[in-house]
C-alpha positions as CSV (number, residue, x, y, z in Angstrom):
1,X,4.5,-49.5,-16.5
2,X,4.1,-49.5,-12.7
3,X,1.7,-47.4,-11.0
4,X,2.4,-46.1,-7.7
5,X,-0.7,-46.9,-5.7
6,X,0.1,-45.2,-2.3
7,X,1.6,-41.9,-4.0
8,X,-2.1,-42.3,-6.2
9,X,-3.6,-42.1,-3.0
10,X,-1.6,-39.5,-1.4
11,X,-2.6,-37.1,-4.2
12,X,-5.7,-37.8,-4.1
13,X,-6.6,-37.7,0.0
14,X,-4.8,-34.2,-0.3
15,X,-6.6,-33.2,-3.2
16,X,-10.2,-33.8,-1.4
17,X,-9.3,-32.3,1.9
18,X,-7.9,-29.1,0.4
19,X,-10.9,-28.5,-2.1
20,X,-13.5,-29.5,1.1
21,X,-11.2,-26.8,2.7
22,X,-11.3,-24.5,-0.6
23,X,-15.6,-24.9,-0.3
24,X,-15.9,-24.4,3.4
25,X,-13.7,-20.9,3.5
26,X,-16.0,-19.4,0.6
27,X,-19.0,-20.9,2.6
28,X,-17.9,-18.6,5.5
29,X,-17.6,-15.7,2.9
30,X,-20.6,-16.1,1.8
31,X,-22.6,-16.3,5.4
32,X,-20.5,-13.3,6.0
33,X,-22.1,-11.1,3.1
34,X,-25.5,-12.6,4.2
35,X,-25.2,-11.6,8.2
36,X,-24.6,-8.4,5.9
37,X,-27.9,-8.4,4.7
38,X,-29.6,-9.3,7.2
39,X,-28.1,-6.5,9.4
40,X,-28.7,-4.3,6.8
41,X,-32.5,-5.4,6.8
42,X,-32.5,-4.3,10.5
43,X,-31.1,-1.3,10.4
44,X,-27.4,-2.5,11.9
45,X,-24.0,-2.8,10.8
46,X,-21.8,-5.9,10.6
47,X,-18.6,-4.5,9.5
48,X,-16.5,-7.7,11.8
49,X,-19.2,-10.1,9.3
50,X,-17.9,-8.7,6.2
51,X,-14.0,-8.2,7.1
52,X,-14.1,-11.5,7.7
53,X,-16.0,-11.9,4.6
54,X,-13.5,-10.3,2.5
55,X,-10.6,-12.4,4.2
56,X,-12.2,-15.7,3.5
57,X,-12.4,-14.6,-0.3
58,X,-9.0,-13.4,-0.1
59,X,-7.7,-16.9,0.9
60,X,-9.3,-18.5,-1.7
61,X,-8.3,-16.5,-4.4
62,X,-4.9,-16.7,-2.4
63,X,-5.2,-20.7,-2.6
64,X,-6.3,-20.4,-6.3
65,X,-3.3,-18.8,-7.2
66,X,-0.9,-20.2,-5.6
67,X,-2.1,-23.7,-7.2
68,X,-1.8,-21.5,-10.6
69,X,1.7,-20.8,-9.4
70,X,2.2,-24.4,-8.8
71,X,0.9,-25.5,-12.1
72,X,3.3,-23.1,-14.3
73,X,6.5,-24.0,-12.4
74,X,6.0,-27.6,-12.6
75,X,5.0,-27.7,-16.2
C-alpha cells in the first residue's frame, strides 16, 4: 500500500480553509442577530444587520448541504 502524501495534504489544506470559512460566515450571522439586540435595546431597527444575518445562515446551511450532497453521490 502507497499513500499519497501530496493528495493527503491537498484534502486536508482544503478541509481547514473551508471549515475556518464555514466558522467565520456563522460568526457574521451571529454579530448580525446581536447588532439586532443591541438596536433593539436602543429603540432602533437593523433590518440590513439581520438580512445579512439570515444570508450568512443560509450559506452555511447551503455549504452543509451541499457537502451532504457530496457525501451521498460519492458513496
Amino acid at each position: 500500500m502507497k499513500i499519497d502524501w501530496a493528495a493527503l495534504g491537498s484534502v486536508f489544506g482544503v478541509s481547514l480553509v473551508f471549515a475556518v470559512g464555514l466558522v467565520a460566515l456563522f460568526t457574521l450571522g451571529v454579530n448580525g442577530l446581536s447588532r439586532r439586540e443591541k438596536a433593539a435595546a436602543q429603540g432602533g431597527s437593523a433590518a440590513l444587520a439581520v438580512t445579512g444575518a439570515y444570508v450568512c445562515f443560509a450559506a452555511c446551511a447551503a455549504a452543509v448541504a451541499y457537502g451532504f450532497y457530496l457525501i451521498v453521490v460519492k458513496a
